[in-house]
C-alpha positions in Angstrom: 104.0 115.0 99.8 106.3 113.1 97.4 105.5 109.5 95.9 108.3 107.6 96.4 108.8 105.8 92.8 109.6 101.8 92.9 111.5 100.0 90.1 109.0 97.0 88.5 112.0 94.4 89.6 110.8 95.6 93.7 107.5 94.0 93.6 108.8 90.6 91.8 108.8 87.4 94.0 106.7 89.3 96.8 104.0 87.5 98.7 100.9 88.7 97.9 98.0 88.3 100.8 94.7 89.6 101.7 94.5 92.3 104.6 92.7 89.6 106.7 96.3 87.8 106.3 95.2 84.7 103.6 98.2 84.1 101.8 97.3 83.7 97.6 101.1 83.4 96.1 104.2 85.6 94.7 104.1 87.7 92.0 105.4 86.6 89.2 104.8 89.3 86.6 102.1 92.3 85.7 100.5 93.3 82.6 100.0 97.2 81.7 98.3 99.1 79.4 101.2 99.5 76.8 99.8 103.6 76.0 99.5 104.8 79.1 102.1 102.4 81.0 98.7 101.5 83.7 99.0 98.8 85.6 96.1 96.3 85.0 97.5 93.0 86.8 99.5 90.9 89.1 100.3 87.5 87.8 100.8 85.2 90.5 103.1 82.1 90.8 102.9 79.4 93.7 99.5 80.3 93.7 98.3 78.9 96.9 94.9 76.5 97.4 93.2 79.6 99.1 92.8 81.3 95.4 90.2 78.5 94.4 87.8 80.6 96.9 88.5 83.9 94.8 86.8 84.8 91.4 90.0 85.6 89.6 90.6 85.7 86.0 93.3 83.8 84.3 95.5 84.0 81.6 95.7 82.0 78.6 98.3 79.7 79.9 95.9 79.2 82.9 97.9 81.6 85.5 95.8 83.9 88.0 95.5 87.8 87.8 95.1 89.9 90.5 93.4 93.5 89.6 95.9 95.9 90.3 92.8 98.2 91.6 92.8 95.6 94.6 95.8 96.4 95.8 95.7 98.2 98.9 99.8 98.5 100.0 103.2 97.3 98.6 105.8 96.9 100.9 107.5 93.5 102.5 103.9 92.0 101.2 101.5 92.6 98.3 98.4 93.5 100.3 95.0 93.1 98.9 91.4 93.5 99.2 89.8 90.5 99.5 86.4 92.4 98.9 87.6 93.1 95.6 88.3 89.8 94.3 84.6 88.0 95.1 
C-alpha cells in the first residue's frame, strides 16, 4: 500500500480535537527535528479553555505543543489521543 504524501501547508489552520470529540484549537505551526525532518509538535493557536485540563508543554512564547506521537488521523480534523496528553 502507498502513503499518500501531504504538503506541511495541508495540516495548517486545521482543528485539532480529541477522538472523544473535545475541541483543543488549530494548528498553527510544527517543529521537527531539523536532521532527520521528524515531526516533534503541533503548535496550536485559538487554543480553547479545554487545554487547561491537558498536561501540555509550551513554548517559550507561552504557546501549547501537541506531541506529534499523539496524533492518531489527519484529515478534515487533527485527531488526537487524549490518553497521550495526561
Amino acid at each position: 500500500m502507498v502513503s499518500e504524501k501531504n504538503p506541511f501547508s495541508s495540516i495548517l489552520g486545521k482543528m485539532i480535537v480529541t477522538k472523544e470529540g473535545k475541541r483543543l484549537g488549530f494548528v498553527k505551526d510544527v517543529t521537527f527535528e531539523t536532521k532527520s525532518g521528524e515531526l516533534i509538535n503541533l503548535i496550536v493557536k485559538d487554543a480553547t479553555p479545554y487545554t487547561k485540563n491537558l498536561n501540555l508543554e509550551r513554548t517559550k512564547s507561552d504557546e501549547l505543543l501537541v506531541p506529534y506521537s499523539s496524533i492518531i488521523s489527519i484529515a478534515d480534523f487533527v485527531i488526537v489521543s487524549e490518553e497521550d496528553l495526561i
